[in-house]
Gaussian input, Z-matrix of N, CA and C with variables (Angstrom, degrees):
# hf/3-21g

backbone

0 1
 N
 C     1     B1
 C     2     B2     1     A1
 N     3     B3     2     A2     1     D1
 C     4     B4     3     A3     2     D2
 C     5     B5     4     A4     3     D3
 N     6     B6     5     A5     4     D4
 C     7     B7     6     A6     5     D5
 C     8     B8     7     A7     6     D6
 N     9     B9     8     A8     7     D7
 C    10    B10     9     A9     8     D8
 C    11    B11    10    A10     9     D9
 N    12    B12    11    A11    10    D10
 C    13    B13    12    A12    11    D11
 C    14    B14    13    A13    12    D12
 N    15    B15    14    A14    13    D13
 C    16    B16    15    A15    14    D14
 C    17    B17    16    A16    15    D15
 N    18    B18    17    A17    16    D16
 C    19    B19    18    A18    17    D17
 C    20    B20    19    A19    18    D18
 N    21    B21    20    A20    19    D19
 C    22    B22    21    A21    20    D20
 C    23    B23    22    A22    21    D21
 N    24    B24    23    A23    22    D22
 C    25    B25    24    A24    23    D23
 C    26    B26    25    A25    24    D24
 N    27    B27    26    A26    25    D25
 C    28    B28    27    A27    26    D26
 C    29    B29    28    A28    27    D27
 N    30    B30    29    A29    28    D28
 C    31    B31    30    A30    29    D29
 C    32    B32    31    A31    30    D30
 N    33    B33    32    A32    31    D31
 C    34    B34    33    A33    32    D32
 C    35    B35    34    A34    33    D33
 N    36    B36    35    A35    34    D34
 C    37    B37    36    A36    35    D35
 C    38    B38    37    A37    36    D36
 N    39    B39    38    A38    37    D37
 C    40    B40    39    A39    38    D38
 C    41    B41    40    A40    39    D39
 N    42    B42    41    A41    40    D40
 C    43    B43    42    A42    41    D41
 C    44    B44    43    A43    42    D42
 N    45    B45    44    A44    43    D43
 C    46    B46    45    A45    44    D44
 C    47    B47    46    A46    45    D45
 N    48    B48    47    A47    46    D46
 C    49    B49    48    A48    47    D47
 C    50    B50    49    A49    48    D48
 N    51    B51    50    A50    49    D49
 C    52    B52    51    A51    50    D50
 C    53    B53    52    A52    51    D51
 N    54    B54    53    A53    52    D52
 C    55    B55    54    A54    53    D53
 C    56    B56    55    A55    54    D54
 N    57    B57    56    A56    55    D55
 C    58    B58    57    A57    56    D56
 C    59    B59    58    A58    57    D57
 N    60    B60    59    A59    58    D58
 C    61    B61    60    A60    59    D59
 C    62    B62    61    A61    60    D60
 N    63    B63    62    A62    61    D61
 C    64    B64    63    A63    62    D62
 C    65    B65    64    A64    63    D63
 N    66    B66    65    A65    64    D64
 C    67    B67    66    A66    65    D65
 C    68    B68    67    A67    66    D66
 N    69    B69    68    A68    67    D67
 C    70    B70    69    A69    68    D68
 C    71    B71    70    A70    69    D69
 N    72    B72    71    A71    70    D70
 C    73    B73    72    A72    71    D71
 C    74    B74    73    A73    72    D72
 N    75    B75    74    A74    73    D73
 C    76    B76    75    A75    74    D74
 C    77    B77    76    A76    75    D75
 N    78    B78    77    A77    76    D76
 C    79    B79    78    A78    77    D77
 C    80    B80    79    A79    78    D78
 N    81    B81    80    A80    79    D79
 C    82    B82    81    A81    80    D80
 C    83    B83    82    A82    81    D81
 N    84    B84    83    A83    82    D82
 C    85    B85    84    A84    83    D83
 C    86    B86    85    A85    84    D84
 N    87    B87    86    A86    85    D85
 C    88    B88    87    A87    86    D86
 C    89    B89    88    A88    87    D87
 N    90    B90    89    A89    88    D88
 C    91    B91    90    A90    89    D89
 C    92    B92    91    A91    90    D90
 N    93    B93    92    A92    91    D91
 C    94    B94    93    A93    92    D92
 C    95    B95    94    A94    93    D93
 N    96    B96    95    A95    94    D94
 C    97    B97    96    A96    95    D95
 C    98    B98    97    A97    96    D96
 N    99    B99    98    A98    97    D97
 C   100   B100    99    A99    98    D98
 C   101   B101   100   A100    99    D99
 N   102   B102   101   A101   100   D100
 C   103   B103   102   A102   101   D101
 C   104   B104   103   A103   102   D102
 N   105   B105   104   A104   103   D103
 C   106   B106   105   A105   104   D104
 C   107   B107   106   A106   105   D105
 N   108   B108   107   A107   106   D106
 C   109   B109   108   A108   107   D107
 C   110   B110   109   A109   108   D108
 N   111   B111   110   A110   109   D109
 C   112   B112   111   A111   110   D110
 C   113   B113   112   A112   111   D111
 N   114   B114   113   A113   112   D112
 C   115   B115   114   A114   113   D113
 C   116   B116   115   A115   114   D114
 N   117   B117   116   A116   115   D115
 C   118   B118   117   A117   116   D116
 C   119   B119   118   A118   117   D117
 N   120   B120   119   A119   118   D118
 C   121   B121   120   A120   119   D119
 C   122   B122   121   A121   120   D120
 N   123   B123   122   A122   121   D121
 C   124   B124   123   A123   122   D122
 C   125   B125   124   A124   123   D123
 N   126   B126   125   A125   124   D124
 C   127   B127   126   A126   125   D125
 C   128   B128   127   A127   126   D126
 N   129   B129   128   A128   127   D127
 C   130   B130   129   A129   128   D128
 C   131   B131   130   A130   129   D129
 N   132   B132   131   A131   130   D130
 C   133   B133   132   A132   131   D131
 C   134   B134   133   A133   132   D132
 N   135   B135   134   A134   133   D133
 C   136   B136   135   A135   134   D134
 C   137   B137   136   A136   135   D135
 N   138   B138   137   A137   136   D136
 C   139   B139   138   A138   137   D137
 C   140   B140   139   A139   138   D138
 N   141   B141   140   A140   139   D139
 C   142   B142   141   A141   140   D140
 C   143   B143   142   A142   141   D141
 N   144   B144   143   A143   142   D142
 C   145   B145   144   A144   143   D143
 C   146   B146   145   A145   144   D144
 N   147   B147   146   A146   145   D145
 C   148   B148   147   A147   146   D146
 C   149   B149   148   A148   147   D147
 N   150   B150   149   A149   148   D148
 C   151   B151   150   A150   149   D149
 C   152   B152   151   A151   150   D150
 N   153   B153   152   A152   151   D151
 C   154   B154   153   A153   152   D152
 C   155   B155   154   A154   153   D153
 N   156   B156   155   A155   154   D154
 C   157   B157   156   A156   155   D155
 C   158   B158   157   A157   156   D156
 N   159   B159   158   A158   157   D157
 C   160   B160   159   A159   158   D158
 C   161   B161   160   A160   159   D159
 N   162   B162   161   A161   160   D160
 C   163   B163   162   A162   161   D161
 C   164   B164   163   A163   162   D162
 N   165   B165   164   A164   163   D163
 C   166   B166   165   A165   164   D164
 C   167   B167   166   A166   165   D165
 N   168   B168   167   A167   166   D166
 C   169   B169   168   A168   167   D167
 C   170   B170   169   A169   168   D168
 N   171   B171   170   A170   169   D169
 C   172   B172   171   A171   170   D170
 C   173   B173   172   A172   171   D171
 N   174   B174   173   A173   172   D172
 C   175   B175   174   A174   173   D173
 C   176   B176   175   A175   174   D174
 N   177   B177   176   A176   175   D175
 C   178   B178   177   A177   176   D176
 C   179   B179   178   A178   177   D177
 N   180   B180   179   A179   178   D178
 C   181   B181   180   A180   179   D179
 C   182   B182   181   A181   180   D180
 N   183   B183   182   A182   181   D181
 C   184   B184   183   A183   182   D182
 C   185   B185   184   A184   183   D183
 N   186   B186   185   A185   184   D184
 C   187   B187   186   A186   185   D185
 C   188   B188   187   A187   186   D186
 N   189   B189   188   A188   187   D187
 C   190   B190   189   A189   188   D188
 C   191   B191   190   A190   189   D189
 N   192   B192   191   A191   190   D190
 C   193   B193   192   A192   191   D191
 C   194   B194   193   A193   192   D192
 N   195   B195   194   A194   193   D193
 C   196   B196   195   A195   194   D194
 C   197   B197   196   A196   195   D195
 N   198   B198   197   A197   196   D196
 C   199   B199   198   A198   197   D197
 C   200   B200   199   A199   198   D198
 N   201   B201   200   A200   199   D199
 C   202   B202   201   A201   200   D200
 C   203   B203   202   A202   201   D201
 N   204   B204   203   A203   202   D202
 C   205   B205   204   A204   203   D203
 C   206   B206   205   A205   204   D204
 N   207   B207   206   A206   205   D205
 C   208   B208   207   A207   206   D206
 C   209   B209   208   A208   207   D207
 N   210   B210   209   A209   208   D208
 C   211   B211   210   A210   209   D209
 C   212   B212   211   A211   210   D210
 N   213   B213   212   A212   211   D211
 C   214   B214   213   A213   212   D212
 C   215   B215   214   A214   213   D213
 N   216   B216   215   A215   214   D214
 C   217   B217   216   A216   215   D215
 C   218   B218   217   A217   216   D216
 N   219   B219   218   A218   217   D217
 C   220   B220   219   A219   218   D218
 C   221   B221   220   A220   219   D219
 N   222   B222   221   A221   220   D220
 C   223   B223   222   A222   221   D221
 C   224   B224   223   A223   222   D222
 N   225   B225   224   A224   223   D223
 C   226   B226   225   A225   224   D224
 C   227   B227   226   A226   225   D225
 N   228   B228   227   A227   226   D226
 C   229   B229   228   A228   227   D227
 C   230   B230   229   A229   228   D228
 N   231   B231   230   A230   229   D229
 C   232   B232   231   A231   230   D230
 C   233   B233   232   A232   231   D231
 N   234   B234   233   A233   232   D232
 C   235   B235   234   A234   233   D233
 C   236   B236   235   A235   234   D234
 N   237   B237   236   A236   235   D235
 C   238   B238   237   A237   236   D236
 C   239   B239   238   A238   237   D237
 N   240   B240   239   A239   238   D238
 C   241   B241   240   A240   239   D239
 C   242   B242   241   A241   240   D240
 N   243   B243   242   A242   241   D241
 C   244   B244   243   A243   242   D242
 C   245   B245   244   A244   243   D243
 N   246   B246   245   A245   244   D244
 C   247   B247   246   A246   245   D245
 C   248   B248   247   A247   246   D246
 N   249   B249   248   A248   247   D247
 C   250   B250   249   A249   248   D248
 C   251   B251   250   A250   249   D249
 N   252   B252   251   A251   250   D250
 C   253   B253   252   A252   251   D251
 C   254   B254   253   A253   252   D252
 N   255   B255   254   A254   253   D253
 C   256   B256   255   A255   254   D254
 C   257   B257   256   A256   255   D255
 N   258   B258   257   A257   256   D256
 C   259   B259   258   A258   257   D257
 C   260   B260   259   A259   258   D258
 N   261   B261   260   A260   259   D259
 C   262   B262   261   A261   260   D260
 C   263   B263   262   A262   261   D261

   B1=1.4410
   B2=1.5211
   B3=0.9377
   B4=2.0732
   B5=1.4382
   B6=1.3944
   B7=1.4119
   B8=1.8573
   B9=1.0655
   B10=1.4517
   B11=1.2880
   B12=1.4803
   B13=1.6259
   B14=1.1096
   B15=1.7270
   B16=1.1860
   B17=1.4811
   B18=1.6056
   B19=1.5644
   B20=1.8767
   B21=1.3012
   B22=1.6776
   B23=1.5363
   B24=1.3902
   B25=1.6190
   B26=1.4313
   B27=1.0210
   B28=1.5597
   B29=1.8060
   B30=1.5277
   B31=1.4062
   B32=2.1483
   B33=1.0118
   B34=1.7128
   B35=1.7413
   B36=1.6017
   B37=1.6269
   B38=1.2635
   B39=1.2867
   B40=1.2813
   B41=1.8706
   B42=1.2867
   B43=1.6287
   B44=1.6175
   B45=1.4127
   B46=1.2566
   B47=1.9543
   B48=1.1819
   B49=1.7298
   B50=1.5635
   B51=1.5018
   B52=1.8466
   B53=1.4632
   B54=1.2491
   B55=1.6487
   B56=1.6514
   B57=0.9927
   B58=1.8159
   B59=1.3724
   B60=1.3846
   B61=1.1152
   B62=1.8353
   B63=1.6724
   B64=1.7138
   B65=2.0429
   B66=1.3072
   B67=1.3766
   B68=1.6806
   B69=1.5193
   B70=1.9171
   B71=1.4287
   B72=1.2657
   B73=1.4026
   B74=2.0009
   B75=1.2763
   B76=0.9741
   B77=1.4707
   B78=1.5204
   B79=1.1264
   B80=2.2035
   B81=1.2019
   B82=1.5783
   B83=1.4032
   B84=1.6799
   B85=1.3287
   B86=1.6754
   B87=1.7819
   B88=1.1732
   B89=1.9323
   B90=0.9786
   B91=1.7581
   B92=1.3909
   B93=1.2207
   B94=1.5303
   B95=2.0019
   B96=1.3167
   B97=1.6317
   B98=1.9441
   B99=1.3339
   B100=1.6707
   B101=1.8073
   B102=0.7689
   B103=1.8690
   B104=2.0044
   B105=1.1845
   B106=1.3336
   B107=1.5871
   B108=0.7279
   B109=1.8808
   B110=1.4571
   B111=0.6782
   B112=1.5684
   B113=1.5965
   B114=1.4821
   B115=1.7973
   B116=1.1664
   B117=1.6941
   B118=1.6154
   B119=1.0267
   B120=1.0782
   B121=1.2812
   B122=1.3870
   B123=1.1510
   B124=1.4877
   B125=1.2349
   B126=1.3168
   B127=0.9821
   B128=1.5557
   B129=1.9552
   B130=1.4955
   B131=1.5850
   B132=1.1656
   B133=1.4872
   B134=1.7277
   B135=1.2244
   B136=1.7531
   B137=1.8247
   B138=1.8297
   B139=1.3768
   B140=1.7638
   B141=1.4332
   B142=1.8427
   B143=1.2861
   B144=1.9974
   B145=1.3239
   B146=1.6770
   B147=0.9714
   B148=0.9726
   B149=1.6587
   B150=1.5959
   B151=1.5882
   B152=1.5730
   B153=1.4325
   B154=1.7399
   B155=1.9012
   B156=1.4390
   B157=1.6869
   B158=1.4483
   B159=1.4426
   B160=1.2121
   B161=1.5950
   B162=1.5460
   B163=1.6478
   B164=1.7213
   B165=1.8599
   B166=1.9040
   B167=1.3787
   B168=1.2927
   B169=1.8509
   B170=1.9392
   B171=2.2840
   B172=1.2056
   B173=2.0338
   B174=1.5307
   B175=1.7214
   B176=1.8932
   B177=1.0734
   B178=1.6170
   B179=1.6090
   B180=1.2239
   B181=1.6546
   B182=1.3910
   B183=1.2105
   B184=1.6644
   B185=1.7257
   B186=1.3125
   B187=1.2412
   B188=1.6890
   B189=1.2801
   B190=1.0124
   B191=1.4850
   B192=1.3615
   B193=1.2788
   B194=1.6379
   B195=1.4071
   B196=1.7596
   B197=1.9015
   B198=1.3611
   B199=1.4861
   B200=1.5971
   B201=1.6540
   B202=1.7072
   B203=1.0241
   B204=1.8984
   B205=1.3350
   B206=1.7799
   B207=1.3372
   B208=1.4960
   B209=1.9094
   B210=1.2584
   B211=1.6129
   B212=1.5252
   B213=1.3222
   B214=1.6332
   B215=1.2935
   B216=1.5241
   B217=1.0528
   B218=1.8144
   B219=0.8874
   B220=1.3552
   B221=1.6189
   B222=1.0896
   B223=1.7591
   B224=1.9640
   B225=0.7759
   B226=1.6227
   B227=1.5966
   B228=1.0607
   B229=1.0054
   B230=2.1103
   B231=0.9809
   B232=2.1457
   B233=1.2713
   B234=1.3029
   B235=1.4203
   B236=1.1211
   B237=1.3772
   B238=1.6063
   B239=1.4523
   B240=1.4004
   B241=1.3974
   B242=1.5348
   B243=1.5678
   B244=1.3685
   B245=1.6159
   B246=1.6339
   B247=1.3537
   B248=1.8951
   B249=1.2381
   B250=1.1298
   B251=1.9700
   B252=1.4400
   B253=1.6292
   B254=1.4111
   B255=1.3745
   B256=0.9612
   B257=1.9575
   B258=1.2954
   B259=1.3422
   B260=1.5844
   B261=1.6823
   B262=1.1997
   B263=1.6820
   A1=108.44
   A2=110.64
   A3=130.71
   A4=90.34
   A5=83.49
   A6=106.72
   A7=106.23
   A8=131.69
   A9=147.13
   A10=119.98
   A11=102.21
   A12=114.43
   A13=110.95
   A14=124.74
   A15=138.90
   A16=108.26
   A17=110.81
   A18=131.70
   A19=108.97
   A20=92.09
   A21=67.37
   A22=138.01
   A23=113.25
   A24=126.51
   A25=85.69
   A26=151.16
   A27=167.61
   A28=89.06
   A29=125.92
   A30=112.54
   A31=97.90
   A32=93.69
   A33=110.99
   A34=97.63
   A35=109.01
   A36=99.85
   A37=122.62
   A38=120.86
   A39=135.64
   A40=89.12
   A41=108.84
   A42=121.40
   A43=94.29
   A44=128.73
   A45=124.46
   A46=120.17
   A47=68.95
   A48=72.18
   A49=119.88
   A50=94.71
   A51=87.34
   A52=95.23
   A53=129.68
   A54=132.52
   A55=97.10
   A56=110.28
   A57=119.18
   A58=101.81
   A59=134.08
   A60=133.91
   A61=122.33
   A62=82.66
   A63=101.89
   A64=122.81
   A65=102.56
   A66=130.58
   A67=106.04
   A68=110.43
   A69=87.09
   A70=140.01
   A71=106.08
   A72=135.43
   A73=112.04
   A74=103.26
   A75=127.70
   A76=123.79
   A77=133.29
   A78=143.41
   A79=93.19
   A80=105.74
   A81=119.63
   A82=109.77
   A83=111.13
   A84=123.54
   A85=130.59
   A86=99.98
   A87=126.69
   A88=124.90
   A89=106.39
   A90=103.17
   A91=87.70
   A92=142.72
   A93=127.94
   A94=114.01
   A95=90.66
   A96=116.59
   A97=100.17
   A98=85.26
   A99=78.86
   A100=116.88
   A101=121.39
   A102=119.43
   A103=97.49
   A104=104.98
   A105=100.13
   A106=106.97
   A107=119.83
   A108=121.03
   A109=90.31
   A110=129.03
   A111=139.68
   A112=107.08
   A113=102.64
   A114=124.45
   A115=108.54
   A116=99.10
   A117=100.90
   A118=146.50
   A119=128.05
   A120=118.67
   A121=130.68
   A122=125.74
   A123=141.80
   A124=100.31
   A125=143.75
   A126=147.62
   A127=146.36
   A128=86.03
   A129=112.67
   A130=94.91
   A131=131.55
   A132=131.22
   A133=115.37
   A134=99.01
   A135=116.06
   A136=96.27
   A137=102.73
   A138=112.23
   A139=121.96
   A140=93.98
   A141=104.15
   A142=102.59
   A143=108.61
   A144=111.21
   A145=87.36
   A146=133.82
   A147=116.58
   A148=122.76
   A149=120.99
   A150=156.13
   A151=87.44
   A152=134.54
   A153=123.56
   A154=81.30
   A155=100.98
   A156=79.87
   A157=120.28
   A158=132.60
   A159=129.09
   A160=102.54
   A161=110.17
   A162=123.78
   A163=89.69
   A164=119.12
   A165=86.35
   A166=104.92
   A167=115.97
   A168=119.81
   A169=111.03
   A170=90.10
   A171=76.73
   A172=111.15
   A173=84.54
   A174=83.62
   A175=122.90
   A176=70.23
   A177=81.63
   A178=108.09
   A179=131.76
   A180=147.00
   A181=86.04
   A182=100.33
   A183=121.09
   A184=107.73
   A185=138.43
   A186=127.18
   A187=107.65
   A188=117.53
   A189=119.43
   A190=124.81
   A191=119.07
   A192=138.93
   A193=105.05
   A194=96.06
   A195=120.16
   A196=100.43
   A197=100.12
   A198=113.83
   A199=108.39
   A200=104.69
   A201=119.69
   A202=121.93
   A203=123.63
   A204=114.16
   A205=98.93
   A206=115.53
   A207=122.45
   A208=112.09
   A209=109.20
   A210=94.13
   A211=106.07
   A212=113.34
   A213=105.01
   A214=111.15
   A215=124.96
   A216=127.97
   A217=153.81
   A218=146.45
   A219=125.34
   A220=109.59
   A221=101.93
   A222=115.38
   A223=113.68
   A224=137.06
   A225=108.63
   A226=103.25
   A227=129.85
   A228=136.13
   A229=115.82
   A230=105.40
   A231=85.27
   A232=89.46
   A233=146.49
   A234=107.19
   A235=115.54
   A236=134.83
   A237=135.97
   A238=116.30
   A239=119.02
   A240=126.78
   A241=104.29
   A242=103.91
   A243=121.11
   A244=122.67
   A245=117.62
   A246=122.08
   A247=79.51
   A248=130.39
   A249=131.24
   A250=105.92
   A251=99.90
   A252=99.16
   A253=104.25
   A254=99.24
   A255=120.95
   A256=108.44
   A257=119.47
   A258=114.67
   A259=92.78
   A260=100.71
   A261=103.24
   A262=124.31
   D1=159.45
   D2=-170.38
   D3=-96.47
   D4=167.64
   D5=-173.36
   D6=-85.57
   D7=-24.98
   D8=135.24
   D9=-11.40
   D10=-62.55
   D11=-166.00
   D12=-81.52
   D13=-18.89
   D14=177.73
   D15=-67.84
   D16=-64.28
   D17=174.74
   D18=-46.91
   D19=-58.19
   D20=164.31
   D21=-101.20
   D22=31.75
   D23=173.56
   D24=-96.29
   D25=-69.93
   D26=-153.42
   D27=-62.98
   D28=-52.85
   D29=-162.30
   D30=-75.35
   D31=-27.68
   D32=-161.96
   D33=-82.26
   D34=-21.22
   D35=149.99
   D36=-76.83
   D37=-45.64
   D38=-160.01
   D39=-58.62
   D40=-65.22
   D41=-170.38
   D42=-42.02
   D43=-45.64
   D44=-174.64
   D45=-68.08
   D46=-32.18
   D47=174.45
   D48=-74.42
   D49=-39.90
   D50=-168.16
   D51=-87.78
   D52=17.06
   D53=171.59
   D54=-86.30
   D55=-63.59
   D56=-178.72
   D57=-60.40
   D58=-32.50
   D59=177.59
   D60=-62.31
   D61=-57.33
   D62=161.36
   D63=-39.36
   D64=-66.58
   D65=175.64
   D66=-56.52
   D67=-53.62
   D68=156.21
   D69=-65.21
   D70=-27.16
   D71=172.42
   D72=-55.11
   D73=-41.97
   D74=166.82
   D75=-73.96
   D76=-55.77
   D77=-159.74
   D78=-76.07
   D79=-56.45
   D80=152.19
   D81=-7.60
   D82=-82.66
   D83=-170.94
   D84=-65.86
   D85=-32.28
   D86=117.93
   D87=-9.02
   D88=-85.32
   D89=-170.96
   D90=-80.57
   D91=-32.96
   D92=-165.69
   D93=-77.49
   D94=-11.36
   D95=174.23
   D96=-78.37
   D97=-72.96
   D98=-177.02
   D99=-69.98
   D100=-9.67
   D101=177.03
   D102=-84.58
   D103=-24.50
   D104=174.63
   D105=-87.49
   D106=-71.91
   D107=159.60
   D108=-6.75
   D109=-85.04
   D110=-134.20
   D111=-71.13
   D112=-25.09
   D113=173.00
   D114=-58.21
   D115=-68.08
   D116=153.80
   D117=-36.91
   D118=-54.16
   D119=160.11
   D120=-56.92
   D121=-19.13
   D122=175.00
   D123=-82.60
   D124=-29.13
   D125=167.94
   D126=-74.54
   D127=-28.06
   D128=165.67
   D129=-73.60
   D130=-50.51
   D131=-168.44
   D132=-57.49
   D133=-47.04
   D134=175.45
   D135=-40.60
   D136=-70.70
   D137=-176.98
   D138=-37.59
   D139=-41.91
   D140=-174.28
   D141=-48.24
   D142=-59.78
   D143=-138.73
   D144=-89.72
   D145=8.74
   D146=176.22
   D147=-100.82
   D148=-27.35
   D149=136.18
   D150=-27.32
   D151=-52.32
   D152=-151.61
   D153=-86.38
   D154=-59.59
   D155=-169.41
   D156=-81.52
   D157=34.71
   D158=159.91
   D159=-87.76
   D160=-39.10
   D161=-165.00
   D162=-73.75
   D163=-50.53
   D164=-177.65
   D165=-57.87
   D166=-42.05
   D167=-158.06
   D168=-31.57
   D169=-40.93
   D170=-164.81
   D171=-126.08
   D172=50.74
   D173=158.72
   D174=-93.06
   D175=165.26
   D176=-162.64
   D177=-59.66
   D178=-9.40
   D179=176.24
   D180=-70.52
   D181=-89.89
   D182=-174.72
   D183=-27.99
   D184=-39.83
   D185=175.89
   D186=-80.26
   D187=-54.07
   D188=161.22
   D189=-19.49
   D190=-61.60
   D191=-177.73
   D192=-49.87
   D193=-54.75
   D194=-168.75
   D195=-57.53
   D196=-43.48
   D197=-165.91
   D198=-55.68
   D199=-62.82
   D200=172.45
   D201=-56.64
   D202=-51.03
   D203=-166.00
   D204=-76.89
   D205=-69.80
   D206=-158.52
   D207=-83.41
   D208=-13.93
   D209=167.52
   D210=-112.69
   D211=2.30
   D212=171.92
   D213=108.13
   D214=-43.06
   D215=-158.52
   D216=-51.95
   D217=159.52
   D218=-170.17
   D219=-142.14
   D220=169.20
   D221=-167.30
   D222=-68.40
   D223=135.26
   D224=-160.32
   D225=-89.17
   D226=158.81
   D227=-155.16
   D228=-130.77
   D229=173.39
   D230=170.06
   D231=-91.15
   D232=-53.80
   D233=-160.96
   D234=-104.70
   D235=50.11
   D236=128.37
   D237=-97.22
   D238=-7.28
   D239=162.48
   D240=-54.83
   D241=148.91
   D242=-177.03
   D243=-143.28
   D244=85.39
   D245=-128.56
   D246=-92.98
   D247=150.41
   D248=173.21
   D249=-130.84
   D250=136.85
   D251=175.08
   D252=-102.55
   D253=158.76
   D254=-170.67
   D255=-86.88
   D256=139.70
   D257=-159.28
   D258=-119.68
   D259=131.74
   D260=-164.35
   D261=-106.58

């Protein structure tokens, strides 16, 4: 064999290698694509459920509730009202 046939058995490896090289390189970016996808989505879900319990957190029952049982509070009434004038 020539020195030719050598040069291009040697380039026609080389081409083979950085092909298999490429294609792992790829398959890689590949799973690192979908494990991130998948973050996302776990992440879109986190966001939902967390959007639903900001919206119970803040209906007007729910403060209400919060107001009577744990700060004590009560509905105001006329005679716990305390009308003050103004002094001129």
């Amino acid at each position: 064999m020539n020195r030719a046939t050598f040069t291009l058995l040697f380039l026609l490896l080389l081409c083979a290698l950085s092909l298999v090289a490429a294609q792992q390189r790829a398959r890689s970016l590949f799973i690192a694509l979908e494990r991130t996808q998948i973050e996302e989505r776990k992440l879109n879900q986190d966001w939902l459920r967390l959007e639903y319990e900001q919206r119970n957190l803040s209906k007007s029952a729910r403060i209400r509730d919060v107001a009577r049982n744990q700060l004590r509070m009560s509905p105001i009434s006329p005679e716990h009202t305390l009308y003050l004038k103004e002094a001129r």
